[in-house]
N, C-alpha and C positions, 0 to 999 in steps of 0.2 A: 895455677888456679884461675878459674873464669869468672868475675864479677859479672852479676845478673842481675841491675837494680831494678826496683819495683817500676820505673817510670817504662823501660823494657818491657816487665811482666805486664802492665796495666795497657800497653798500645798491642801484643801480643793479644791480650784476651780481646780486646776490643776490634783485632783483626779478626778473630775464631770467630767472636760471635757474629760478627757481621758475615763470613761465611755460611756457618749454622743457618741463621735466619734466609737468609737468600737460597739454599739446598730442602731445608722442608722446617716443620713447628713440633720440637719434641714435645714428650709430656712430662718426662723426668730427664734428670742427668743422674747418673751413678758415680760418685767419684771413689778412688779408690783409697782407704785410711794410709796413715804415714807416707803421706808425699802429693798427693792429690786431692785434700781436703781444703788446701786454699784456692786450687784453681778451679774446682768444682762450684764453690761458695760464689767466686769471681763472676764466671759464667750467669750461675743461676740468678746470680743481681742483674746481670749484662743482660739477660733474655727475658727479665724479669718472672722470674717463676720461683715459688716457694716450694715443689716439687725435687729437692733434693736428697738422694739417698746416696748412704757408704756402703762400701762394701771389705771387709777386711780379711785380709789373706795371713793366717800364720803356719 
């Protein structure tokens, strides 16, 4: 089993979106339901955009 604590996920997203921003300015993030809905969320605080949609696959 892999531990993944949030201090991880939180410098993780903060590497993403620092890339994101420096490569071009979205207008939305799509994240996707069950398992992508908090790093989605993460992101769009990180790039500051309320722009956020799911998308759910069953």
């Amino acid at each position: 089993m892999i531990f993944y604590s949030y201090n991880e996920f939180e410098d993780d997203v903060k590497t993403l979106a620092r890339e994101i921003k420096d490569n071009f300015n979205p207008d939305a993030i799509v994240a996707i339901a069950r398992g992508g809905m908090s790093l989605g969320h993460s992101l769009a605080v990180a790039l500051n955009t309320r722009n956020l949609f799911s998308l759910n696959s069953i």
